[in-house]
mmCIF file of the N, C-alpha and C atoms, coordinates in Angstrom:
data_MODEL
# 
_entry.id   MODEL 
# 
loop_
_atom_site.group_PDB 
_atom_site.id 
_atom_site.type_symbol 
_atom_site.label_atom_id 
_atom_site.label_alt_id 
_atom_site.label_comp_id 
_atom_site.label_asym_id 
_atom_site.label_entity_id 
_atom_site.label_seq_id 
_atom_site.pdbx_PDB_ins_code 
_atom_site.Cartn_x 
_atom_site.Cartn_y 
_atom_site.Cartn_z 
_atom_site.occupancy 
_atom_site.B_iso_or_equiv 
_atom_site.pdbx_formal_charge 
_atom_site.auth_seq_id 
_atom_site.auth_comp_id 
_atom_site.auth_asym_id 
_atom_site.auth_atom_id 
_atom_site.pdbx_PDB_model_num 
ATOM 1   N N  . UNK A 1 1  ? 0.816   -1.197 0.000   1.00 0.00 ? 1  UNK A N  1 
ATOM 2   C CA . UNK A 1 1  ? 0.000   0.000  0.000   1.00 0.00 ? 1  UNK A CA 1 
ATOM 3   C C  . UNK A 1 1  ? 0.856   1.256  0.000   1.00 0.00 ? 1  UNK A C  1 
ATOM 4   N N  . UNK A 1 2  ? 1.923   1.181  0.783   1.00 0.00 ? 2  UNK A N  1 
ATOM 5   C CA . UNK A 1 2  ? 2.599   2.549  1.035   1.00 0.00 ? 2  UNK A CA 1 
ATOM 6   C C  . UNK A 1 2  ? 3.342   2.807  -0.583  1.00 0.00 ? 2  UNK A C  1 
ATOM 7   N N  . UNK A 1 3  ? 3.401   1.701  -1.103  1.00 0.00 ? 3  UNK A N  1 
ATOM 8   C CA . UNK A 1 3  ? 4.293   1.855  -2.509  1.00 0.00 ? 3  UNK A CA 1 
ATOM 9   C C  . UNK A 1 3  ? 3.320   2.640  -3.323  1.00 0.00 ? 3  UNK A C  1 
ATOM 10  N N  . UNK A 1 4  ? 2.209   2.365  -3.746  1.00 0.00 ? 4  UNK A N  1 
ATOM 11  C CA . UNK A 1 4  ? 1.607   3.161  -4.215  1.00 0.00 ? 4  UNK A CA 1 
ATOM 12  C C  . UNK A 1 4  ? 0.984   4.290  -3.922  1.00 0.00 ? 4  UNK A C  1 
ATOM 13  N N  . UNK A 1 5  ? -0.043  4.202  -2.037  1.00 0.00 ? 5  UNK A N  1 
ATOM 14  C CA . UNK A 1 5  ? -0.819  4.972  -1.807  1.00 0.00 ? 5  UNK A CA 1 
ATOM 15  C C  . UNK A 1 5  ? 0.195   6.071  -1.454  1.00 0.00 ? 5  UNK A C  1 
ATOM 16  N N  . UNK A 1 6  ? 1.251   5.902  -0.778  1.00 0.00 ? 6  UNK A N  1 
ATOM 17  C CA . UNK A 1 6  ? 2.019   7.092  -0.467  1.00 0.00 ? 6  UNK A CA 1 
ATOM 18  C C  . UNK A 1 6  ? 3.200   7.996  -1.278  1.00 0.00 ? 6  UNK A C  1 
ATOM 19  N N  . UNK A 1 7  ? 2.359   8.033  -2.580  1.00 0.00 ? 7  UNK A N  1 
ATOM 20  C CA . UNK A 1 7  ? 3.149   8.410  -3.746  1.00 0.00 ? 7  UNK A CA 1 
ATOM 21  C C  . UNK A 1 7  ? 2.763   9.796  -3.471  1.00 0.00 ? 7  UNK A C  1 
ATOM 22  N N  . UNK A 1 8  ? 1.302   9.940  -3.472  1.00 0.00 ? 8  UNK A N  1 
ATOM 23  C CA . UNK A 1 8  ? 0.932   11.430 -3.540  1.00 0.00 ? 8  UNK A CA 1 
ATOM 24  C C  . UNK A 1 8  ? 0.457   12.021 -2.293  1.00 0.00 ? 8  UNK A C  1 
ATOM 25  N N  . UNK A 1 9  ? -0.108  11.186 -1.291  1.00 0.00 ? 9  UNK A N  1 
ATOM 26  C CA . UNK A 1 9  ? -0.074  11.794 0.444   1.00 0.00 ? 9  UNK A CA 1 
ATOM 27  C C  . UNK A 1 9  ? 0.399   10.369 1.114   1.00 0.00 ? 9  UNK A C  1 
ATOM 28  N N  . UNK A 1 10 ? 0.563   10.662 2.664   1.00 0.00 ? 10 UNK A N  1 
ATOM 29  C CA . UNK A 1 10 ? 1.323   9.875  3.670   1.00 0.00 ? 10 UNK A CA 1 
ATOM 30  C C  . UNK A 1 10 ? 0.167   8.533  3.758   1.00 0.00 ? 10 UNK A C  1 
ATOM 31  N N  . UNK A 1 11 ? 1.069   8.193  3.703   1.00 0.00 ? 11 UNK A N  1 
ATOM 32  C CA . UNK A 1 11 ? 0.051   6.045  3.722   1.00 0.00 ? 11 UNK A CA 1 
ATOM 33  C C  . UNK A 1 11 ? -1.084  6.459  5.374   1.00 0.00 ? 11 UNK A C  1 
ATOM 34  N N  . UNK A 1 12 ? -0.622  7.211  5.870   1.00 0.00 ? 12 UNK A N  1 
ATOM 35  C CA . UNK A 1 12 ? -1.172  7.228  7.112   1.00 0.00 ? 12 UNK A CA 1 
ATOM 36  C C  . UNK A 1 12 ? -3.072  7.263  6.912   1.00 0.00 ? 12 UNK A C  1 
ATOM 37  N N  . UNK A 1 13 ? -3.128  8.125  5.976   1.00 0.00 ? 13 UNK A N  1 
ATOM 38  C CA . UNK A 1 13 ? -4.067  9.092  5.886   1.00 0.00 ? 13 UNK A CA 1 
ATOM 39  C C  . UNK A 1 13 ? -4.846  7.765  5.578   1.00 0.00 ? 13 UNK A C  1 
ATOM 40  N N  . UNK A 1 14 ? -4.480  6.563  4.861   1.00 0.00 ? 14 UNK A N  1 
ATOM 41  C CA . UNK A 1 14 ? -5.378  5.186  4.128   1.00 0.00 ? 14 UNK A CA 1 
ATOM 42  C C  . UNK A 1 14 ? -5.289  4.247  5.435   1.00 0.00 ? 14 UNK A C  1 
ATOM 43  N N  . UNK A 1 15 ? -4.719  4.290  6.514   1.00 0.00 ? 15 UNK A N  1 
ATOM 44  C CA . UNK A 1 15 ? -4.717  3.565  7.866   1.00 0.00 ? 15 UNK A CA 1 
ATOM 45  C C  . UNK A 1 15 ? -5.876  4.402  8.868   1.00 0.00 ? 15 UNK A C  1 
ATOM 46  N N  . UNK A 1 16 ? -6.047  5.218  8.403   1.00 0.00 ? 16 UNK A N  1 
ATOM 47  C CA . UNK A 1 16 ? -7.054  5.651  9.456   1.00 0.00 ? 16 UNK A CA 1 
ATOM 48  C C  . UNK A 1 16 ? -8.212  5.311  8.677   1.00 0.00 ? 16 UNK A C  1 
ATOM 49  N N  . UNK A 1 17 ? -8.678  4.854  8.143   1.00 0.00 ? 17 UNK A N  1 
ATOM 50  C CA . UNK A 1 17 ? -10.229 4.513  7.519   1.00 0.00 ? 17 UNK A CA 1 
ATOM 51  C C  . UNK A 1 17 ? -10.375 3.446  7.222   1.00 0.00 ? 17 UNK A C  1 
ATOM 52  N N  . UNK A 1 18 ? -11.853 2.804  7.578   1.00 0.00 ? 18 UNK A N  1 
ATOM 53  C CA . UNK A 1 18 ? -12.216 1.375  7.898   1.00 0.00 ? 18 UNK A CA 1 
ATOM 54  C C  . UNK A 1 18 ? -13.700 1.857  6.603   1.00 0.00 ? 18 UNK A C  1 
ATOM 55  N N  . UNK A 1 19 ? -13.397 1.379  5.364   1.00 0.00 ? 19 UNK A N  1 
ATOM 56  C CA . UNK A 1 19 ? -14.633 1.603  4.392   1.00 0.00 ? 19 UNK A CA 1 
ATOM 57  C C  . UNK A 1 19 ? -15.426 0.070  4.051   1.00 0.00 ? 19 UNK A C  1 
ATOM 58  N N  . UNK A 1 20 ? -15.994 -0.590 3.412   1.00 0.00 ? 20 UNK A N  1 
ATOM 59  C CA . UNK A 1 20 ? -16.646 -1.175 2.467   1.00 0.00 ? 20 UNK A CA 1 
ATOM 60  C C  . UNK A 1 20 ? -15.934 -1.684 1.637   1.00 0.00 ? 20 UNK A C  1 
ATOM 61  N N  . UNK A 1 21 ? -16.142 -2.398 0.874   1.00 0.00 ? 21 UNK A N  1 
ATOM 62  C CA . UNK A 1 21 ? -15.547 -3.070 -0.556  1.00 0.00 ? 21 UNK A CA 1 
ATOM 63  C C  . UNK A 1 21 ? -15.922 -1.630 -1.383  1.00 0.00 ? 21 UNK A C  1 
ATOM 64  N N  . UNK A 1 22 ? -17.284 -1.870 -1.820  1.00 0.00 ? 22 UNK A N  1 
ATOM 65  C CA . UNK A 1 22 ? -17.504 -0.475 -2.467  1.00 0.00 ? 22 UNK A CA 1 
ATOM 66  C C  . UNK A 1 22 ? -17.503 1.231  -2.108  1.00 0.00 ? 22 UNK A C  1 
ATOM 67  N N  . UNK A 1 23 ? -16.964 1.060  -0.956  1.00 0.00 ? 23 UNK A N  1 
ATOM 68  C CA . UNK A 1 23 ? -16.615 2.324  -1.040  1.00 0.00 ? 23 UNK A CA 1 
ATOM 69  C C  . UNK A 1 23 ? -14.813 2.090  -1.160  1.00 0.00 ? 23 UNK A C  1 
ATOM 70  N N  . UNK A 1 24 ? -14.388 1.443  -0.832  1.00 0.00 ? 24 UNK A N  1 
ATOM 71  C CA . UNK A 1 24 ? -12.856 1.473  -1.090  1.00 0.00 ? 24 UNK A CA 1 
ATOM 72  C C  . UNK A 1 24 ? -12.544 1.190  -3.258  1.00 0.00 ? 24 UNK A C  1 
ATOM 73  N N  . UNK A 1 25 ? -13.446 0.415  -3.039  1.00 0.00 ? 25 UNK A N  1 
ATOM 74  C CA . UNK A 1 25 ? -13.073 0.631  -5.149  1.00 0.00 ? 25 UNK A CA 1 
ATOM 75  C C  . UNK A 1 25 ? -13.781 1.731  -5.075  1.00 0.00 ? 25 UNK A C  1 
ATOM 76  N N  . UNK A 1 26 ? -14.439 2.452  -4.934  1.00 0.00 ? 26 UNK A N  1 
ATOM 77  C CA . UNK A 1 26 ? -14.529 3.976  -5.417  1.00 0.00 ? 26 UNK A CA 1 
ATOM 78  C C  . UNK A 1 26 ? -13.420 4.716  -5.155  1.00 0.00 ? 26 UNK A C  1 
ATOM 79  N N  . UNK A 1 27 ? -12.815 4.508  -4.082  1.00 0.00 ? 27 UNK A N  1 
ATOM 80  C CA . UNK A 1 27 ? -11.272 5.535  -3.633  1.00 0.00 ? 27 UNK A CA 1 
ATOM 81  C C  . UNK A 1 27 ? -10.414 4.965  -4.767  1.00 0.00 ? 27 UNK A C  1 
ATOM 82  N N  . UNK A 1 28 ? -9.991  3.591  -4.665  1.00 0.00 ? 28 UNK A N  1 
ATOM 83  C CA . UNK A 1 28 ? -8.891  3.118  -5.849  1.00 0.00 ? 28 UNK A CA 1 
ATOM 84  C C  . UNK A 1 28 ? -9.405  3.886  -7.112  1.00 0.00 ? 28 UNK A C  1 
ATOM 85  N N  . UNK A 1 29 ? -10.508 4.075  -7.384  1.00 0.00 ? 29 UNK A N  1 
ATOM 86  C CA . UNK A 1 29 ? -10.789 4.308  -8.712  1.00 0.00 ? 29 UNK A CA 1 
ATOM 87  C C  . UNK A 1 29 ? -10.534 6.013  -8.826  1.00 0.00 ? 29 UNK A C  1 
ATOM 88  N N  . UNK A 1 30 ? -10.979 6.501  -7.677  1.00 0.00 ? 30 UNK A N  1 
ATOM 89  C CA . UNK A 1 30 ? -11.206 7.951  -7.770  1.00 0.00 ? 30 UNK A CA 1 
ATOM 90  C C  . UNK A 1 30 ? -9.386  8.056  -8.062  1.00 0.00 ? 30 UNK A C  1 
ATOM 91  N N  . UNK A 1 31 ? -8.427  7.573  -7.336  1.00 0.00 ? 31 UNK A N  1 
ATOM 92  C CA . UNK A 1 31 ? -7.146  7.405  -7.286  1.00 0.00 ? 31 UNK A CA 1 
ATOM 93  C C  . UNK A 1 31 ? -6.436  7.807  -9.153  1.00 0.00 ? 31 UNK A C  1 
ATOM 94  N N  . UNK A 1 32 ? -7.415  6.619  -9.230  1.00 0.00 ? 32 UNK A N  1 
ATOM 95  C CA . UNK A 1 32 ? -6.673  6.354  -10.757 1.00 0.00 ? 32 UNK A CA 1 
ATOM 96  C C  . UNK A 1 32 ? -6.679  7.208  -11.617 1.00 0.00 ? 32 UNK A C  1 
ATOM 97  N N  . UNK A 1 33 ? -7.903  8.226  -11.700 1.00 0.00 ? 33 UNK A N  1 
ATOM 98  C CA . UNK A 1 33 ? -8.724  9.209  -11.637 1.00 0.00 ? 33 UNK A CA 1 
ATOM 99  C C  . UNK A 1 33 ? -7.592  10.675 -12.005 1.00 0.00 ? 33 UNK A C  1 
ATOM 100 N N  . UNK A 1 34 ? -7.279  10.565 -10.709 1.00 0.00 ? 34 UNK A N  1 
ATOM 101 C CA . UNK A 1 34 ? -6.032  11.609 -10.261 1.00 0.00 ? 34 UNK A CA 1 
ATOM 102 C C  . UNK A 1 34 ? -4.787  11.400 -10.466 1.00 0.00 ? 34 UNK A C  1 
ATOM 103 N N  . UNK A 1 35 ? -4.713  9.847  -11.272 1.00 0.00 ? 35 UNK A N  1 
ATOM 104 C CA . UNK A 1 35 ? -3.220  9.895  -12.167 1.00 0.00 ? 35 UNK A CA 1 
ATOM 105 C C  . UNK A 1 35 ? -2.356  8.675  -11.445 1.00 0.00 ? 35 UNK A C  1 
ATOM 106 N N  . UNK A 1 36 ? -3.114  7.768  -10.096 1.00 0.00 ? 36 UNK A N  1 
ATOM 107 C CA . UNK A 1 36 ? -2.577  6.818  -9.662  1.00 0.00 ? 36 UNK A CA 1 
ATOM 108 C C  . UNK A 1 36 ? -1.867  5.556  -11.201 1.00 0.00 ? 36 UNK A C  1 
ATOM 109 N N  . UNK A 1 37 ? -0.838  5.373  -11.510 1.00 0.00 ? 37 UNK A N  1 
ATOM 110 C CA . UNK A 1 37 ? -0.234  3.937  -12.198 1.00 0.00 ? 37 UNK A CA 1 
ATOM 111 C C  . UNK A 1 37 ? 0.176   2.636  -11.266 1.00 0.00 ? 37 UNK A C  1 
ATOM 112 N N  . UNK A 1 38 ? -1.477  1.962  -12.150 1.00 0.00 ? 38 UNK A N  1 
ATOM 113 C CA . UNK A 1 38 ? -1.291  0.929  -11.877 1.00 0.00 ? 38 UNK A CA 1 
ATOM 114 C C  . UNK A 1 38 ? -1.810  -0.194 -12.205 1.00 0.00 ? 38 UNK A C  1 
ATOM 115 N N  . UNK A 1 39 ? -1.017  -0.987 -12.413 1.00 0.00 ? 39 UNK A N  1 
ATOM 116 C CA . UNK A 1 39 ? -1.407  -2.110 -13.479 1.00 0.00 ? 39 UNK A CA 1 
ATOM 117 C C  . UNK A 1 39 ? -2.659  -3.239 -12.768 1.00 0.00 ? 39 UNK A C  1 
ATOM 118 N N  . UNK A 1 40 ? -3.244  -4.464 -13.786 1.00 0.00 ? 40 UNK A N  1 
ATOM 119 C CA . UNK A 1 40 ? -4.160  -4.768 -12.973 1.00 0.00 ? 40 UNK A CA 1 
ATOM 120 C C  . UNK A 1 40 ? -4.218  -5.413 -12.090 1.00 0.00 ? 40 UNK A C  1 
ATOM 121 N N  . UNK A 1 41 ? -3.137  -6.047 -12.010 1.00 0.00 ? 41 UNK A N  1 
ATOM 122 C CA . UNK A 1 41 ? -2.690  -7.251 -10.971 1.00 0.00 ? 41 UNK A CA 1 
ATOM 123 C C  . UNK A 1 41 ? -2.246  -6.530 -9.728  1.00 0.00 ? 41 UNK A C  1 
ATOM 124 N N  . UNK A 1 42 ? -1.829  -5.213 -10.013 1.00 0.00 ? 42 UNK A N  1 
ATOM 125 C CA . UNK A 1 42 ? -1.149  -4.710 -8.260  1.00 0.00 ? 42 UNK A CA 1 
ATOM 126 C C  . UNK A 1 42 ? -3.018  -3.991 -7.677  1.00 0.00 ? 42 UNK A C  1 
ATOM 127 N N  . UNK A 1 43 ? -3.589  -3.433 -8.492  1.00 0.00 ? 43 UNK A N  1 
ATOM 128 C CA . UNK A 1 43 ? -4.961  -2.707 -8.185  1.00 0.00 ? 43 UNK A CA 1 
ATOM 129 C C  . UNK A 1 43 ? -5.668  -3.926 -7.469  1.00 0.00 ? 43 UNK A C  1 
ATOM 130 N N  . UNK A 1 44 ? -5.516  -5.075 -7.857  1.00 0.00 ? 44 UNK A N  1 
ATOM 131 C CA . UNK A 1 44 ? -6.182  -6.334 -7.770  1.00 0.00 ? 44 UNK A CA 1 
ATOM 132 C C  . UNK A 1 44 ? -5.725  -6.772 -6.093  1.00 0.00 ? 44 UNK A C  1 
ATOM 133 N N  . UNK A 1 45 ? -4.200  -7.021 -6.224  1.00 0.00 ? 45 UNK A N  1 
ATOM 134 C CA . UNK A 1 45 ? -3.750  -6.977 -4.709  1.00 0.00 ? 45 UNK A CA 1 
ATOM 135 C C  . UNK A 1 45 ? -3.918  -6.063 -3.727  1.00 0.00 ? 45 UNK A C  1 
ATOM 136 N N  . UNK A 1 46 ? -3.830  -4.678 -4.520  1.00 0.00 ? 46 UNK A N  1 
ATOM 137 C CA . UNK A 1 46 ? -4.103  -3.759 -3.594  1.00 0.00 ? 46 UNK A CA 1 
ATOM 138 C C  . UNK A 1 46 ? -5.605  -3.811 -3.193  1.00 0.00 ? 46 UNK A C  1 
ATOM 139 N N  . UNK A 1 47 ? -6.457  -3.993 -3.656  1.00 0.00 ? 47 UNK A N  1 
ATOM 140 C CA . UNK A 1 47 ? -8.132  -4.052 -2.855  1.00 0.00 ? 47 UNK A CA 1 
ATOM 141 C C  . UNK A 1 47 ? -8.079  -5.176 -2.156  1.00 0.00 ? 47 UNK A C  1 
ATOM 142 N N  . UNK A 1 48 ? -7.264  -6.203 -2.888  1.00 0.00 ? 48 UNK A N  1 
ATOM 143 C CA . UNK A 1 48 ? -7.347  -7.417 -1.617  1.00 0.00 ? 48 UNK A CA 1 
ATOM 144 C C  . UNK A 1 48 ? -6.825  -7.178 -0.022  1.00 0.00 ? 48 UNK A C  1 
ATOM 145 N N  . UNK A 1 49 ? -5.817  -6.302 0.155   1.00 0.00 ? 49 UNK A N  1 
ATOM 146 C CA . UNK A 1 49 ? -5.300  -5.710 1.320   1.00 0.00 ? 49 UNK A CA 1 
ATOM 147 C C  . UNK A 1 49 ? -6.141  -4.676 1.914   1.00 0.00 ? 49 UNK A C  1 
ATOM 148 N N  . UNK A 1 50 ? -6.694  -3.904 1.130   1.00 0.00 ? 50 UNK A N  1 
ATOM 149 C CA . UNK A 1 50 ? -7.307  -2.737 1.750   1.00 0.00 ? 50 UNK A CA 1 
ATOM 150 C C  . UNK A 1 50 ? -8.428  -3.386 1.844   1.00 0.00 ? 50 UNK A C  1 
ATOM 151 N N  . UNK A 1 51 ? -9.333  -4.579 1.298   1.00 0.00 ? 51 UNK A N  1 
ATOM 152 C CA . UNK A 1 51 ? -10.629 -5.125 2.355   1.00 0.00 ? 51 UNK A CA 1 
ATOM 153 C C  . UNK A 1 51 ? -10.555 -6.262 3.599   1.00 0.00 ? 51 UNK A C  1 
ATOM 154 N N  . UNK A 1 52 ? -9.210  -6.472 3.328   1.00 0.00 ? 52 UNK A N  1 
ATOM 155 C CA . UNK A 1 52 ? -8.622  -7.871 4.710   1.00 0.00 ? 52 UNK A CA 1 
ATOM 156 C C  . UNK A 1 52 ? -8.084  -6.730 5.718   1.00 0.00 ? 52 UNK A C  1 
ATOM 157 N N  . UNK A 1 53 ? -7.358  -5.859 5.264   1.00 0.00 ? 53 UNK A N  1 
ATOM 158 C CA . UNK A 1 53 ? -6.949  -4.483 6.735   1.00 0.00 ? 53 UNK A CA 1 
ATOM 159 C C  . UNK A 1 53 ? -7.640  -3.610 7.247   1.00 0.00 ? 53 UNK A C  1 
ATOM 160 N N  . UNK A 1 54 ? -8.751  -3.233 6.231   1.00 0.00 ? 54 UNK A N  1 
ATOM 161 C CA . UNK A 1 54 ? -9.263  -2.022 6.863   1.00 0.00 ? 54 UNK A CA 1 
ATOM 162 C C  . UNK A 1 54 ? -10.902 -2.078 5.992   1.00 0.00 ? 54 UNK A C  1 
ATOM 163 N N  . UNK A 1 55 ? -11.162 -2.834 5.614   1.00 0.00 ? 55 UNK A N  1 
ATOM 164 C CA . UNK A 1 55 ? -12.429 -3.154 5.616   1.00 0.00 ? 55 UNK A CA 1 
ATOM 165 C C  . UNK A 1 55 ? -13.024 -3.225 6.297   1.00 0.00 ? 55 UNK A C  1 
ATOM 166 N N  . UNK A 1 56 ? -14.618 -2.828 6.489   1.00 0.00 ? 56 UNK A N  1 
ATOM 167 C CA . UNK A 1 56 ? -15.948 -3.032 7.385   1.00 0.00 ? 56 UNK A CA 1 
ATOM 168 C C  . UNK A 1 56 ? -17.360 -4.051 6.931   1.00 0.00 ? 56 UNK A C  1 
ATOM 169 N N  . UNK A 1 57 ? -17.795 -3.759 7.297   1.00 0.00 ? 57 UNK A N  1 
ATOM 170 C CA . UNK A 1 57 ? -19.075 -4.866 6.769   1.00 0.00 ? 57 UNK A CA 1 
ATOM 171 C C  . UNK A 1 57 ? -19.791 -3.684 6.297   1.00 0.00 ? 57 UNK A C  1 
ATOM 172 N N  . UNK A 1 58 ? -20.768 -4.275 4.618   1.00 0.00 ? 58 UNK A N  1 
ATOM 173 C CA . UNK A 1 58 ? -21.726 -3.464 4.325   1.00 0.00 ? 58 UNK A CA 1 
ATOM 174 C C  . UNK A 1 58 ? -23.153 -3.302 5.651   1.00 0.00 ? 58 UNK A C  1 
ATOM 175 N N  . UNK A 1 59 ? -23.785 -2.230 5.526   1.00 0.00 ? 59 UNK A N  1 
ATOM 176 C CA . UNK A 1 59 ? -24.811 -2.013 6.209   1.00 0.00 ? 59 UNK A CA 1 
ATOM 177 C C  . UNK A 1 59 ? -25.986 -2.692 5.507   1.00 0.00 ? 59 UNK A C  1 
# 
């Protein structure tokens, strides 16, 4: 995560938030959005980490 997410702000800022599946692919996406590179296999790992670390349950 820090390899990518902390390209453009501090990895910290993605450790403090506990989202959803779908709200976290909206951030990756909004990311990509704003010029994040990244291929599909790391985007792929990367949501797998960000819903096993800091994932919540849908409501």
């Amino acid at each position: 995560m820090e390899e990518k997410c902390g390209i453009c702000h501090k990895a910290e800022i993605v450790y403090k938030r506990k989202l959803t599946k779908a709200e976290w692919d909206r951030v990756v996406y909004a990311m990509k959005i704003r010029g994040l590179k990244i291929s599909a296999s790391e985007e792929k790992t990367l949501k797998s980490e960000l819903y096993k670390k800091l994932g919540k349950e849908d409501k």
